[in-house]
C-alpha positions as CSV (number, residue, x, y, z in Angstrom):
1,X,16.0,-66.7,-2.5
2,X,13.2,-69.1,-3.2
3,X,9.4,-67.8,-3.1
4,X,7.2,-69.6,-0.2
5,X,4.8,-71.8,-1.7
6,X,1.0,-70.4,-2.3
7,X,-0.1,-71.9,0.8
8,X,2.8,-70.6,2.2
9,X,1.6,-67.3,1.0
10,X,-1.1,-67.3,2.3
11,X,-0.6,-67.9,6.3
12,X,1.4,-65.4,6.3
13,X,-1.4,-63.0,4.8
14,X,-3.6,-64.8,7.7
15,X,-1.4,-64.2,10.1
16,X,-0.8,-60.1,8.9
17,X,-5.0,-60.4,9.4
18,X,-4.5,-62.1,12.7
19,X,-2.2,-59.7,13.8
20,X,-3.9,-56.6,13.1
21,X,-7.1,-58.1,14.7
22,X,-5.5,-58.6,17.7
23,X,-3.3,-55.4,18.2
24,X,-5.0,-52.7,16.1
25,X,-8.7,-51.3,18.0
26,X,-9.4,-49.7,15.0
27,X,-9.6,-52.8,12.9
28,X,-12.0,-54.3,15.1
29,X,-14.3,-51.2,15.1
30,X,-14.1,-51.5,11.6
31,X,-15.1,-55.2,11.9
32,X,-17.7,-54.8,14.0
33,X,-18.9,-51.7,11.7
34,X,-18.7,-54.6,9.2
35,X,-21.0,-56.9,10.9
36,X,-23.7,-54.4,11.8
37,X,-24.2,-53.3,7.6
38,X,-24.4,-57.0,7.0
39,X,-26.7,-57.8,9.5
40,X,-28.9,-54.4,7.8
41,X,-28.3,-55.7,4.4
42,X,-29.7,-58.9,5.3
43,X,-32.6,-57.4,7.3
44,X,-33.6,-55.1,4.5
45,X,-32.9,-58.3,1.8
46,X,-30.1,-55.4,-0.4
47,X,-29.6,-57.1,-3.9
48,X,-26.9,-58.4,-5.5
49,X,-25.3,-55.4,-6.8
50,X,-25.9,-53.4,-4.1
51,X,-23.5,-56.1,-2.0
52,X,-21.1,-55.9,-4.4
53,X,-20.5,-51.8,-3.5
54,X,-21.0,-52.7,0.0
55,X,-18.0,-55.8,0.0
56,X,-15.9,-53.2,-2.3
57,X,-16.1,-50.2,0.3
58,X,-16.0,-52.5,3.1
59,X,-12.9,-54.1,1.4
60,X,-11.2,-50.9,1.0
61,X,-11.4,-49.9,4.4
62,X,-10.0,-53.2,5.7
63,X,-7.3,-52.7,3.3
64,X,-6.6,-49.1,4.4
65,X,-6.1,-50.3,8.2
66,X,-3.8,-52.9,6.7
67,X,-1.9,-51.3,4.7
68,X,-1.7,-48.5,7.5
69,X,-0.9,-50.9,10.1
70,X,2.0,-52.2,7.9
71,X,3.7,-49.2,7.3
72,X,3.3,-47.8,10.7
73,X,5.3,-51.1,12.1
74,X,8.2,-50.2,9.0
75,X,8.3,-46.6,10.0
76,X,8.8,-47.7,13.7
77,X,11.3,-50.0,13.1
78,X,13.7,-47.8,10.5
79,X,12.9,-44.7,12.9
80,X,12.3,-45.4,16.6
81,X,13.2,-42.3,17.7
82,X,11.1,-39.1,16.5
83,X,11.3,-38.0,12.8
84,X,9.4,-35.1,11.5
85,X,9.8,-37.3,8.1
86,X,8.2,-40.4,9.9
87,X,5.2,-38.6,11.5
88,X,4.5,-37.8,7.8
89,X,4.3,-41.0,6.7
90,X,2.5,-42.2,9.4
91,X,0.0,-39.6,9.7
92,X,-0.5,-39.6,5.6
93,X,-1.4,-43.5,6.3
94,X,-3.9,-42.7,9.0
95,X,-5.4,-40.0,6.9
96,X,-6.0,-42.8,4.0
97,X,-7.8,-44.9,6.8
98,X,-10.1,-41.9,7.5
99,X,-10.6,-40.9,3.7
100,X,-11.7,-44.5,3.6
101,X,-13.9,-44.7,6.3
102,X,-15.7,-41.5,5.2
103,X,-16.2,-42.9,2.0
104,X,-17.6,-46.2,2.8
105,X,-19.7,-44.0,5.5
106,X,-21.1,-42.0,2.7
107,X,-21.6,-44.7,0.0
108,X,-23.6,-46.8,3.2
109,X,-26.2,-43.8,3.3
110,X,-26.5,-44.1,0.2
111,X,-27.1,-47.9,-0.3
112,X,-28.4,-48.3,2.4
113,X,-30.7,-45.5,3.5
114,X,-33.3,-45.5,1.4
115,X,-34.6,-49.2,2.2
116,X,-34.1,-48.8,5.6
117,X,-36.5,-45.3,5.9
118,X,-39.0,-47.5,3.6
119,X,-38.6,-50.5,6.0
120,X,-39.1,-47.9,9.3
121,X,-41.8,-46.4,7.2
122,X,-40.2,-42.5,7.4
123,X,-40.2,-42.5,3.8
């Protein structure tokens, strides 16, 4: 079987992107999550490397849907019916998304908080 070329590749990663953006809620709440800690990191002028955690935690969040999105649609097709095996798998991937999301909660407060009390003046 011969390998798709790189742009090949690449639309289909799109389109996994494009997919979960249009099907999954929770990947647009996470999005628009997204868009509001830029919009603060802008407003309070973050530096460099304080983007650089920001884009890793965001990134691993984003990847966590994915990757939960992806195995959810495997589980479903090699198990339609109920499995207790399944559920597992699918509630373990879930549980990664929230690990994640608690994490990238908890490293925001802590990039971010600080210059936002100074810029509200409550610290």
């Amino acid at each position: 079987m011969k390998s798709p070329s790189l742009w090949a590749s690449f639309r289909f990663a799109f389109a996994g992107i494009a997919h979960a953006l249009r099907t999954q809620r929770n990947f647009r709440v996470h999005l628009l999550v997204t868009a509001a800690v830029v919009g603060v990191g802008l407003w309070l002028r973050i530096s460099t490397d304080q983007w650089a955690i920001l884009a890793l935690t965001i990134g691993l969040v984003l990847h966590a849907e994915l990757v939960n999105t992806a195995l959810e649609a495997v589980v479903d097709h090699v198990s339609p019916e109920f499995h207790a095996l399944a559920k597992i798998a699918k509630d373990c991937a879930a549980g990664a998304v929230v690990v994640a999301a608690a994490t990238a909660v908890g490293v925001g407060l802590l990039v971010l908080g600080p210059p936002l009390l100074r810029a509200l003046g409550l610290a």
